[in-house]
C-alpha positions as CSV (number, residue, x, y, z in Angstrom):
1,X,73.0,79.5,121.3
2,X,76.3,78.2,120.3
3,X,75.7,75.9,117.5
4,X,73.9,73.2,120.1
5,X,70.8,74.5,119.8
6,X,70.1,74.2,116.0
7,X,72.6,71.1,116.2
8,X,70.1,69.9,118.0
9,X,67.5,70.8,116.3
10,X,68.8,69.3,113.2
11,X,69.1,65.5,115.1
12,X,65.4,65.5,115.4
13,X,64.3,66.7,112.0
14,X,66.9,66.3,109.4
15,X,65.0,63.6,106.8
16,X,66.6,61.9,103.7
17,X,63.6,62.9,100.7
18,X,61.3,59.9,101.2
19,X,58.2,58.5,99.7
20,X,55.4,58.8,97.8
21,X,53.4,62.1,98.2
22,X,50.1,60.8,96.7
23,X,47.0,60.3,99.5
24,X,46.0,56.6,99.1
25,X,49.5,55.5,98.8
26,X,51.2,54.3,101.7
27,X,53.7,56.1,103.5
28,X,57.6,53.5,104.1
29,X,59.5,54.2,106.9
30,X,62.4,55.3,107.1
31,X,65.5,53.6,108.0
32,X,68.0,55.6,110.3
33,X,70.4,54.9,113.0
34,X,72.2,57.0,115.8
35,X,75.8,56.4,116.0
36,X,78.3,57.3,118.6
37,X,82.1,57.7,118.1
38,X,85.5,58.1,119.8
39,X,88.7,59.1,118.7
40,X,92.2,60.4,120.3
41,X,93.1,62.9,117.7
42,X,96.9,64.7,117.6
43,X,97.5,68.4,117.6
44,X,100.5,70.3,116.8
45,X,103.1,69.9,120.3
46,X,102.2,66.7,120.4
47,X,98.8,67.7,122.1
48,X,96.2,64.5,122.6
49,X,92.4,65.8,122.4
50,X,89.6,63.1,122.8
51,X,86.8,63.9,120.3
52,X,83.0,62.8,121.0
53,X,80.7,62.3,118.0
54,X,77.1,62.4,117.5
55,X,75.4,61.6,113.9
56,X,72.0,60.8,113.0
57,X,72.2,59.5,109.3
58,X,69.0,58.4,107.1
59,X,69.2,55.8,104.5
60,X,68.9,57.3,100.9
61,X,69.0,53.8,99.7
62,X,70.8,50.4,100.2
63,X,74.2,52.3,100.0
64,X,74.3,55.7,100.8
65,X,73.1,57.5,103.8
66,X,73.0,61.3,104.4
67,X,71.7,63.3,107.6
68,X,73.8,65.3,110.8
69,X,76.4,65.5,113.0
70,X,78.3,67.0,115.8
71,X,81.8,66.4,117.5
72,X,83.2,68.0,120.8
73,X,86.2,67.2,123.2
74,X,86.1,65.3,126.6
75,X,89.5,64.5,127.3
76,X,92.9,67.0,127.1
77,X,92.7,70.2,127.4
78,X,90.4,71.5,124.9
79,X,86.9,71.4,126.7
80,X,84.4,73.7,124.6
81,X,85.7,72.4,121.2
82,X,82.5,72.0,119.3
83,X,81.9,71.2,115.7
84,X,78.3,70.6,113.7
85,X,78.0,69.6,110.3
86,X,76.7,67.6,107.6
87,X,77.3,63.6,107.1
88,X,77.6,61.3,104.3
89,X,78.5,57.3,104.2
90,X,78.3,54.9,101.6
91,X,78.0,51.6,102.9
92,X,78.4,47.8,101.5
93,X,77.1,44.6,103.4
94,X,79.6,41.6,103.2
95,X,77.8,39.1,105.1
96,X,74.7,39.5,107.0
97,X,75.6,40.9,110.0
98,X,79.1,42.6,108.9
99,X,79.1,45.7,106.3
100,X,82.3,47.8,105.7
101,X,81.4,52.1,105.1
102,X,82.8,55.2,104.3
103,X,82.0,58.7,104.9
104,X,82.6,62.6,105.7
105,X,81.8,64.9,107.6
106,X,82.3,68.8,106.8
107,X,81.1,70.9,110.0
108,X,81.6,74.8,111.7
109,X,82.3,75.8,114.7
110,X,85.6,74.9,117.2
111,X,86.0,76.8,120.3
112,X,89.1,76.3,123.2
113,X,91.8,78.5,121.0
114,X,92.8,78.8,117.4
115,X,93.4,75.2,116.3
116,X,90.4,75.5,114.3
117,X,91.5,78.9,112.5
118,X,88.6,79.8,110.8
119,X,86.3,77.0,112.0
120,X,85.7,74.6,109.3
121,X,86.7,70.7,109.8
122,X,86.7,68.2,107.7
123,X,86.3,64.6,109.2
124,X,86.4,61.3,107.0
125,X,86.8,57.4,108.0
126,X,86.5,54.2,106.8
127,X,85.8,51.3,109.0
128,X,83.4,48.6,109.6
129,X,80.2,47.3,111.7
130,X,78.9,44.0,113.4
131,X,75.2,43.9,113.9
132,X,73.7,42.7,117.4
133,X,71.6,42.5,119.6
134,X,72.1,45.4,121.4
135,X,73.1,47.8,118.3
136,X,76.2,47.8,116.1
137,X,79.1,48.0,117.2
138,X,82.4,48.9,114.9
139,X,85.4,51.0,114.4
140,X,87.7,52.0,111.7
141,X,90.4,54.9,110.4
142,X,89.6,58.4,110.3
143,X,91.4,61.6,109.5
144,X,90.8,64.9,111.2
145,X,91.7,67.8,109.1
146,X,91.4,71.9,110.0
147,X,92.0,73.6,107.0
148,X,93.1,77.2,108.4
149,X,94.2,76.2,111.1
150,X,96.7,73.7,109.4
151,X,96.1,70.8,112.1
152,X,95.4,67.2,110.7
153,X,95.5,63.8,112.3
154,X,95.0,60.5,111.5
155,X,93.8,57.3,114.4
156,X,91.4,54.5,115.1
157,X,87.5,55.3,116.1
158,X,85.2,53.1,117.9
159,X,82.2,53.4,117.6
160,X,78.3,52.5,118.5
161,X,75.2,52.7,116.5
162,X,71.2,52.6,117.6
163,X,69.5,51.6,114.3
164,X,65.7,52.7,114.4
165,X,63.1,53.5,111.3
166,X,60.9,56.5,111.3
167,X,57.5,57.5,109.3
168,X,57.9,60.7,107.5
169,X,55.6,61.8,104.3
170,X,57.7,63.6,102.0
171,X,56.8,67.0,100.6
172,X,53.4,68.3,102.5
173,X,50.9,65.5,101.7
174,X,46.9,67.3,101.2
175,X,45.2,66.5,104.6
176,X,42.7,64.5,103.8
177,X,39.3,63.0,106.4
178,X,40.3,59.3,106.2
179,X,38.3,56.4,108.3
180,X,40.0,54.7,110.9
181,X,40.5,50.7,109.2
182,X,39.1,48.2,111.9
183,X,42.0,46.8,113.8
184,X,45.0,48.5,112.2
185,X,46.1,50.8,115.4
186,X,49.6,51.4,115.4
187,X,51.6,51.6,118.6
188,X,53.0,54.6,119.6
189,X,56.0,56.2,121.4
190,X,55.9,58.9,123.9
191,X,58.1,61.8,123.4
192,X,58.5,65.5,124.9
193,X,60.5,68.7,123.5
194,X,60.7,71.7,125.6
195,X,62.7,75.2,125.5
196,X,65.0,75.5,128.7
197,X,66.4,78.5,130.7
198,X,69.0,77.5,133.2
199,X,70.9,79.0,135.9
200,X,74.4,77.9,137.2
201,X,75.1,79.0,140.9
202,X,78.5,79.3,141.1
203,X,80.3,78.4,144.7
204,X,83.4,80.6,145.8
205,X,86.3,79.3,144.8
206,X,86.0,77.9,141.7
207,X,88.0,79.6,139.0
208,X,87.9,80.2,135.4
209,X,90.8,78.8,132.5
210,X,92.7,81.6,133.0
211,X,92.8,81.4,136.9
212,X,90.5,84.7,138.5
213,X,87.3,83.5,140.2
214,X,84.2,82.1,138.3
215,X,81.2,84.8,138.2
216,X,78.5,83.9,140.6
217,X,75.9,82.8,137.7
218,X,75.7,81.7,134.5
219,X,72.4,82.1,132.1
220,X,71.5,79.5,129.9
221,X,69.2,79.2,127.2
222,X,68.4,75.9,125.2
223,X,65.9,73.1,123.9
224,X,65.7,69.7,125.1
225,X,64.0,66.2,123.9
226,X,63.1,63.2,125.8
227,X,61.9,60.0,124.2
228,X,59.9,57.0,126.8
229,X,61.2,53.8,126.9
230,X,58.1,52.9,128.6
231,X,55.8,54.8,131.0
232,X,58.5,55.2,133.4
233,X,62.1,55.2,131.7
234,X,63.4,57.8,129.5
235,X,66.6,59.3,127.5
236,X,66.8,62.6,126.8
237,X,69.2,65.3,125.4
238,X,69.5,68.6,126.5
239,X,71.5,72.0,124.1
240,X,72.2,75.3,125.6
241,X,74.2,78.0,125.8
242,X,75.3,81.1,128.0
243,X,73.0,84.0,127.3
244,X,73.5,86.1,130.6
245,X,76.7,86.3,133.5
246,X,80.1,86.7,131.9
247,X,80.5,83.6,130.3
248,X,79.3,84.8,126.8
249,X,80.7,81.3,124.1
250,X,79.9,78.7,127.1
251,X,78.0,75.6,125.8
252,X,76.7,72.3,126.1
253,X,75.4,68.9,125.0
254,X,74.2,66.8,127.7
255,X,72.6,63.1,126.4
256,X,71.3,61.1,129.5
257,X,68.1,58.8,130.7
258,X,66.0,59.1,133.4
259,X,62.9,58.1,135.8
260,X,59.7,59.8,135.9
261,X,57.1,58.9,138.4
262,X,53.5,60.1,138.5
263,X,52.0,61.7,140.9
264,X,48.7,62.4,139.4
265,X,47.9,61.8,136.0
266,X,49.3,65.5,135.6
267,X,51.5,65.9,137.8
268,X,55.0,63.9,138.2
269,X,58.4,63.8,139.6
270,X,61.6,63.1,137.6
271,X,64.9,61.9,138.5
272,X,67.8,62.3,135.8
273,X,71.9,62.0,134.8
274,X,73.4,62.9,132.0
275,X,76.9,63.6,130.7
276,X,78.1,65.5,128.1
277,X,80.4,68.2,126.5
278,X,81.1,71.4,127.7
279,X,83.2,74.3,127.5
280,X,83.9,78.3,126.4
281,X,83.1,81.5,128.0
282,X,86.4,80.6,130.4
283,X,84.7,78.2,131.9
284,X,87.3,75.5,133.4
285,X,86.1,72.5,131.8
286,X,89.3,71.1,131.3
287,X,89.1,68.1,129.0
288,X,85.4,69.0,128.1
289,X,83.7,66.6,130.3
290,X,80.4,67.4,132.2
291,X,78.3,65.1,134.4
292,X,74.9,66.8,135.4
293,X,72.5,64.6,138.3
294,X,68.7,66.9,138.7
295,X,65.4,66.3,140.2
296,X,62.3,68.0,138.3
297,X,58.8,68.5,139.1
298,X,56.6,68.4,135.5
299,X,52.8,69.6,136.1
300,X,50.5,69.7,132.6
301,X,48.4,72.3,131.7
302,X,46.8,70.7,129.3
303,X,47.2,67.2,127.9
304,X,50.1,68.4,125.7
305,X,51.4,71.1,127.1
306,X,53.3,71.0,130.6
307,X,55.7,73.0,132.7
308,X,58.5,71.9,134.8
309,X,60.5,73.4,137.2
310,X,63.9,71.9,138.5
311,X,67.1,71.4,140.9
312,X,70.4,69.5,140.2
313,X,74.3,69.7,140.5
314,X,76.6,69.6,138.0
315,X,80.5,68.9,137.5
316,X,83.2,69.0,135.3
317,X,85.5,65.9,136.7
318,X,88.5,67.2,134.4
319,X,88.1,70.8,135.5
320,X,87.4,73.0,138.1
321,X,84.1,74.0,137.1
322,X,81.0,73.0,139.4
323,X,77.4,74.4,140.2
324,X,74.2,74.1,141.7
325,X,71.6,74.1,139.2
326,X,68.4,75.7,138.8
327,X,65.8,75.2,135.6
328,X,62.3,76.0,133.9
329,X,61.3,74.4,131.1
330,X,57.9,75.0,128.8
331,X,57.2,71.9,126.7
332,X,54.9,69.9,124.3
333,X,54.3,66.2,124.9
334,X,52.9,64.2,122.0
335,X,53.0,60.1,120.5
336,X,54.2,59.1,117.4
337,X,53.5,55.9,115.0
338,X,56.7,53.2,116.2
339,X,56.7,51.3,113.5
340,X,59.8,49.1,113.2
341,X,60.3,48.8,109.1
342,X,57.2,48.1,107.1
343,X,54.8,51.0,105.6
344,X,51.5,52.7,106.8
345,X,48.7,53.8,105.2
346,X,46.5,57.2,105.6
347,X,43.9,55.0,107.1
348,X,46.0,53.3,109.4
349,X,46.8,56.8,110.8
350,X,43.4,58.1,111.1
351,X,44.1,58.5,115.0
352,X,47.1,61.1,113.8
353,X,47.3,64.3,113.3
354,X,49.6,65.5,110.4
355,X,52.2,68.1,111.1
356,X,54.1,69.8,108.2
357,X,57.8,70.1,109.1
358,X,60.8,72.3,107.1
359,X,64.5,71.7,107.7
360,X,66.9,73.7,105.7
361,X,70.7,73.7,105.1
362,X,71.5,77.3,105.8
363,X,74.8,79.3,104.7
364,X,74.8,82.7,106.5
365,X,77.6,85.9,106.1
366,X,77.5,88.7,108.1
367,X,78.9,91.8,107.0
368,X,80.2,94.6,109.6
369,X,77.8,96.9,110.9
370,X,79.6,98.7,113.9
371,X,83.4,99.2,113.4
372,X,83.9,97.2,117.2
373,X,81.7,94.7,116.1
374,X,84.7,92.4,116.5
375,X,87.6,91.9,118.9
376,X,89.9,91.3,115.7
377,X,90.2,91.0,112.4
378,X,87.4,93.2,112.3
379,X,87.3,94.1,108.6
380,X,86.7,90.3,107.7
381,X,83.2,89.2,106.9
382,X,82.4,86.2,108.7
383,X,80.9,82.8,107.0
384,X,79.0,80.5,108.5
385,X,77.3,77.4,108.0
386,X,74.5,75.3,110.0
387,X,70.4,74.5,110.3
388,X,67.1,75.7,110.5
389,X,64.2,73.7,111.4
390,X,60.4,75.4,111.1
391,X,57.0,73.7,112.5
392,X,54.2,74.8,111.4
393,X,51.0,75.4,113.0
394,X,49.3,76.9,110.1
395,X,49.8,77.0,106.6
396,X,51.2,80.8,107.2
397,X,52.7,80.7,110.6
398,X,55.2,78.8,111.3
399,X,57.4,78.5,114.8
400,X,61.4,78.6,114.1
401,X,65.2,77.2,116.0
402,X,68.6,78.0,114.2
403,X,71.7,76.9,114.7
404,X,74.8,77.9,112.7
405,X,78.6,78.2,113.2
406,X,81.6,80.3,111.8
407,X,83.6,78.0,109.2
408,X,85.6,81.1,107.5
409,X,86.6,84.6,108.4
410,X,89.1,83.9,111.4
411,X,85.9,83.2,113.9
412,X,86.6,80.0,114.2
413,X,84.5,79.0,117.6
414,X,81.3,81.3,116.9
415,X,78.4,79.6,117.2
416,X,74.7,80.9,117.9
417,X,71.6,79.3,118.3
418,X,68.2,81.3,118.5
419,X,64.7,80.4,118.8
420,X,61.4,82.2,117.2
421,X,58.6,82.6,114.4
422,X,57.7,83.5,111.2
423,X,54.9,84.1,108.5
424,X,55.3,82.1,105.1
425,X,53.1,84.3,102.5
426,X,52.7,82.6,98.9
427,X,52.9,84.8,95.9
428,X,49.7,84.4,94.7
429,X,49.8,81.4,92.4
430,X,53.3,80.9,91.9
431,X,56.1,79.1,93.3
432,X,57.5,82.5,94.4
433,X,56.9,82.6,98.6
434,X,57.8,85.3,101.2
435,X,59.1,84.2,104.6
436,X,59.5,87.3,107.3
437,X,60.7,86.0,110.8
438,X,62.0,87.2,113.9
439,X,64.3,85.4,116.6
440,X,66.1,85.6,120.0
441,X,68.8,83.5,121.6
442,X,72.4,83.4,122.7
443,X,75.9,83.2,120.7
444,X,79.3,84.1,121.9
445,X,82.6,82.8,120.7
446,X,85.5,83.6,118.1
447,X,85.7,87.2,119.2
448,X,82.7,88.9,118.1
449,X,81.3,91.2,121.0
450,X,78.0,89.9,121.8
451,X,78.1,91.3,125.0
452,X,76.6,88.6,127.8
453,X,75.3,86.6,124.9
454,X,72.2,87.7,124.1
455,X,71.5,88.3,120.6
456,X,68.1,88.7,118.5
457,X,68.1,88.4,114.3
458,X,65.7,89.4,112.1
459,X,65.1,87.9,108.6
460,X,63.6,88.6,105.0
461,X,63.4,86.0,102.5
462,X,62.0,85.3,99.1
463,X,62.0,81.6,98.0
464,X,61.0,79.7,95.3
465,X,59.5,76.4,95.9
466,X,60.1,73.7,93.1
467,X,58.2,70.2,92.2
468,X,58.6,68.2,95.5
469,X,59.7,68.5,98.9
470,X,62.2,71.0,98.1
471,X,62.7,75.0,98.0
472,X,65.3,77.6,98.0
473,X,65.5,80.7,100.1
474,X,67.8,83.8,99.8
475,X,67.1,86.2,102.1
476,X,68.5,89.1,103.8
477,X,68.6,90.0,107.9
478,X,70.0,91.7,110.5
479,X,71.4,90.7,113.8
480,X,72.7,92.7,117.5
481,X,73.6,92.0,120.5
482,X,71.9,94.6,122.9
483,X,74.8,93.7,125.7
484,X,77.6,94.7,122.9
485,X,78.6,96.1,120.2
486,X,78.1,93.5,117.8
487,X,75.9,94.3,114.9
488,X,75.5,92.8,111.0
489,X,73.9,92.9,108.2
490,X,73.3,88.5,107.3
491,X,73.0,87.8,103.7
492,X,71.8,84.4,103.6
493,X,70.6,81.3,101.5
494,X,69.3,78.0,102.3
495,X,67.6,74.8,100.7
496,X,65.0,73.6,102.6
497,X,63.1,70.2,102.6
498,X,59.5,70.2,103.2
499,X,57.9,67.1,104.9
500,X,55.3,66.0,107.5
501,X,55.0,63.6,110.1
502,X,52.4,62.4,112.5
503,X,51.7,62.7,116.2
504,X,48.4,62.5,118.6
């Protein structure tokens, strides 16, 4: 689904390389933050478009950080611009609770016309934070720059960052049968992720960008993650994209928090809000903007896994696009160690279960397949860029989200997002692996006829895993859209980072 679903995807797993990978050694945490950004960048006319950012980055080490982002519109007229990317900062303290940092962002993706040209932007700033209570808080330069689509701009940022730490093992530790030590339980933190369909219900008279009447419905398919406060309070953030209607390139990010109150102690009702951005497929948006209020019912099946079924309304304040809303989700619930700085050892987390992780920095190009595969320039391959994050539940098979956006090839605003599995097969001895995997989802944008949205790829790779976490992948696929006449042959290659963490 437009590039929020692996976007997504990437916020919860992307991992700096981390510690040491030997069993009786003790596993650091990982020092990470969550910052938020805003910025009133200039287009050509004279054009004002208020960018959004998202970026999870992981400390390498005392100066440099590395890890994710995203950035979309709210304000203007541009709602539906979208970008995801990789981030980099270098950073400098200069007294205890002020630093000064640096850093870029190179992501895919766009949306809301041809500003982007091809999709690629380029993002760098340089600024400065003051440590609090309640998070850092800072702001800066940056420069905005589209390469092909020959629109730059220069302005002040604010911004807001949630610093946190994380325990990840790097590489695939050996699971080992470890004794519980006497009194070393660690806390833990509730969390849930889920795969979402959606359906918008559409009221007469609400109209599309270019003025005809909205279609009755609009599909969507996504994932979303909530993390607990405590037992009751929540935040959560929801990815998704149009996969069905006629609003094939709508998507949306939605971050939020939440009430849950239990019923039973499997059964329970939850109150939410959220806001987000929004936008494509013609739907009016206008600035980007969308506020989202549901009610859900969430009844386990077992102590893990748990259905919910739910109701809400959503509105774009900026546009003239509002629905009723109507949602099933199919999630996991688990706890993780919440350990605030400090290190953990294999004992300590005898009440853990180890779960071996991959994410993987993936550059894809499809090559034409169907001479209408494209509503222009269709003798351009198209380049794209995003993530892939794999979970596995065995050492073979292995459970799969993508998410990966055009950044070359005049697509600019094609993003897709899809969901499935694989089988990982060693060669034998060697370093030499196969992966085979199949997957489903939505994409739409940048003029490639994917029909409604619905789109299914299938991949073949052979990778070669080196001495650590890390491996690469080259591998060859195919993807179609059974609702158009988009098909493509995907030549792809990736470097993937191979880690576990630890849940009960």
């Amino acid at each position: 689904m437009p590039g929020l679903l692996l976007r997504f995807i990437a916020l919860l797993i992307f991992v700096s390389p981390a510690y040491a990978e030997e069993p009786d050694s003790l596993i650091n945490t990982t020092p990470a933050k969550l910052r938020f950004s805003f910025e009133n960048i200039t287009l050509p006319g004279n054009e004002q478009m208020g960018l959004l950012g998202g970026t999870f980055l992981y400390d390498v080490n005392e100066w440099l950080s590395l890890g994710s982002g995203s950035y979309g519109a709210v304000t203007g007229q541009r709602g539906g611009f979208i970008t995801l990317g990789l981030a980099t900062e270098l950073r400098k303290e200069l007294w205890k609770d002020i630093e000064i940092n640096g850093g870029i962002f190179a992501g895919a993706g766009g949306g809301r016309s041809a500003l982007q040209g091809g999709g690629l932007m380029l993002r760098s700033h340089l600024g400065a934070s003051f440590r609090s209570t309640w998070g850092n808080v800072g702001g800066g330069i940056s420069y905005v720059d589209f390469p092909n689509g020959h629109s730059h701009s220069i302005q002040p940022y604010i911004a807001y960052e949630y610093p946190f730490s994380t325990l990840i093992a790097s590489g695939w530790p050996d699971r080992q049968e470890v004794e519980s030590e006497a009194g070393s339980d660690i806390a833990s933190s509730e969390s849930e992720f889920a795969v979402v369909s959606r359906t918008y219900r559409v009221p007469a008279g609400v109209l599309t960008d270019s003025g005809l009447p909205q279609h009755p419905t609009v599909n969507l398919l996504g994932v979303a993650w909530q993390r607990y406060l405590s037992e009751s309070t929540f935040l959560k953030i929801e990815a998704e994209g149009a996969m069905g209607g006629q609003s094939n390139g709508y998507m949306q990010i939605l971050l939020g928090g939440g009430y849950r109150f239990r019923v039973t102690d499997s059964t329970a009702l939850k109150a939410s809000a959220s806001l987000g951005v929004a936008g494509g497929g013609s739907v009016a948006t206008g600035g980007g903007l969308l506020l989202d209020a549901s009610l859900a019912l969430q009844q386990h099946i077992t102590s893990n896994l748990f259905v919910e079924f739910g109701g809400g309304y959503v509105n774009a304040p900026d546009g003239d696009f509002r629905a009723t809303s109507l949602n099933a989700k199919l999630g996991y619930s688990y706890n993780m160690p919440d350990l605030q700085g400090g290190a953990a050892s294999p004992a300590s987390l005898a009440d853990y279960n180890q779960h071996n992780m991959r994410t993987r920095v993936v550059h894809q190009t499809y090559l034409k397949n169907d001479p209408q595969w494209r509503n222009h320039h269709a003798n351009l391959n198209v380049s794209l860029f995003g993530f892939q994050g794999d979970y596995f539940l065995t050492d073979m098979f292995y459970l799969s989200g993508q998410g990966i956006a055009a950044y070359n090839g005049q697509a600019g605003g094609y993003m897709t997002g899809l969901v499935g599995g694989g089988v990982h097969l060693p060669v034998s001895e060697s370093p030499l692996f196969v992966d085979l995997e199949l997957l489903g989802g939505a994409a739409g944008g940048g003029g490639l006829d994917v029909g409604g949205g619905m789109v299914w790829q299938g991949n073949a790779g052979l990778g070669y895993r080196f001495s650590g976490p890390y491996s690469l992948i080259a591998s060859y696929g195919r993807i179609q859209a059974p609702g158009g006449n988009f098909k493509a042959h995907v030549l792809g290659v990736s470097l993937a980072y191979h880690f576990a963490i630890f849940a009960r």
